[in-house]
Steps between C-alpha positions, in 0.01 A plus 500: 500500500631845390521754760449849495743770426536819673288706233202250522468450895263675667596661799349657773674794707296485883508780746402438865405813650350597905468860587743631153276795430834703493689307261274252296382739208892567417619129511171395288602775266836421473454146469239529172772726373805222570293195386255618263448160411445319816167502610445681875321369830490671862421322761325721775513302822290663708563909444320765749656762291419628199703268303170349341377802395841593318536137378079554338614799334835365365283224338715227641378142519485450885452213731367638847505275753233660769733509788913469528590149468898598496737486264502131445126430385527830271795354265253151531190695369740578215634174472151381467382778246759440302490094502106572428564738219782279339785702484850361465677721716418700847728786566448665889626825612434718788254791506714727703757629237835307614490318177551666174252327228860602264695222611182259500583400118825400538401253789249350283726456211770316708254247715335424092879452437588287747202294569426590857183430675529842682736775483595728824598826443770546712591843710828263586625243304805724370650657802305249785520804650201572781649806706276753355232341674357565854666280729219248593398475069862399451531296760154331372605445166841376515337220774226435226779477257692249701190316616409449104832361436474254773210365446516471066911543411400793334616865585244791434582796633243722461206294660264796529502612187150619332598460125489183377435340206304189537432282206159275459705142624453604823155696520328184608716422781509823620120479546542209746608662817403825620782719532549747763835702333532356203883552538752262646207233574386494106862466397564224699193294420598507174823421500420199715224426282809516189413789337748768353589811712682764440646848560568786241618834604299830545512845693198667702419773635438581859141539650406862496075470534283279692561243780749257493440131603808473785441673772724526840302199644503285174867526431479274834217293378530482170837263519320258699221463309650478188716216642228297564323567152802364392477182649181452417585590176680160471205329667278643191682417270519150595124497513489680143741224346264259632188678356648551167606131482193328591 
């Protein structure tokens, strides 16, 4: 069976958005001006703003989920939309304006290159470098870092990373667990499940509007939960081998 090129698959760029009323009519913009020919869909998880309203007038395609379900069921929603709609390729970035929808092209063109399942875009896979973050981020990432390449062999080092390209192999498994992050955990369920992960490099900006998701307290919690989505990471994807084989 033939498989598609890159001119023929149809891909799907997916925005999850809470509360971005101050940023979410430039990224849209920018993003139908980058990828003209990738088709567009936000994710509103739940906004008491007035990113609806903006989203209505933008004439976006939208998924609302009636309340905030996190992070983690908003990139499934997409997952799902996109599995539903029969696209070829899902392509995630955040709603804040860290990523710049510029560099998303080149990330798609390597992981259709390569052959990757999904493609990180990667704040540090050149200089592994984490001292520009806040102490308790970098602390958190280099552990989920570490923790990654214990548990698969494989070294990713930018686990939190919101642009990814995600290619329709793994939409189906990814609708099998509900994922809290959709970071570290989803990268190590499908490596164990044997999937292809990888990392390309980006920049981003810094946060300059809305609320960011680490607070004082989570920079505490957040470590210790993700740990133990990890490990149950591995339990899933035991249970998802199973599924898929029987």
């Amino acid at each position: 069976m033939k498989t598609k090129n890159q001119a023929q698959k149809r891909v799907l760029v997916a925005l999850p958005a809470y509360n971005e009323e101050a940023t979410i009519e430039q990224v849209v913009e920018r993003v139908r001006q980058s990828l003209p020919k990738f088709d567009l869909l936000v994710v509103n998880d739940g906004s008491h703003d007035t990113t609806g309203k903006i989203l209505k007038r933008l004439g976006v395609t939208t998924a609302t989920h009636l309340c905030n379900l996190g992070y983690g069921r908003a990139i499934q929603t997409a997952i799902k939309y996109a599995l539903r709609c029969d696209y070829d390729v899902l392509i995630t970035l955040d709603a804040d304006g860290q990523h710049y929808p510029e560099q998303v092209l080149s990330l798609y063109r390597a992981d259709i290159e390569r052959g990757w399942d999904m493609l990180i875009g990667s704040r540090y896979l050149r200089t592994h470098d984490y001292s520009q973050a806040p102490l308790g981020r970098r602390v958190g990432m280099q552990l989920f870092s570490f923790l990654v390449k214990a548990i698969t062999g494989h070294r990713i080092y930018d686990t939190t990373s919101g642009l990814k390209v995600i290619q329709r192999t793994v939409f189906e498994p990814l609708t099998h667990w509900h994922f809290i992050d959709f970071h570290a955990e989803a990268i190590v369920y499908l490596l164990r499940l044997g999937y292809l992960v990888n990392e390309y490099p980006i920049t981003a900006a810094e946060r300059t509007q809305g609320q960011s998701m680490y607070s004082l307290i989570s920079h505490l919690t957040y470590p210790l939960k993700t740990t133990l989505l990890l490990l149950l990471s591995v339990v899933q994807a035991g249970l998802t081998r199973r599924r898929m084989q029987s």
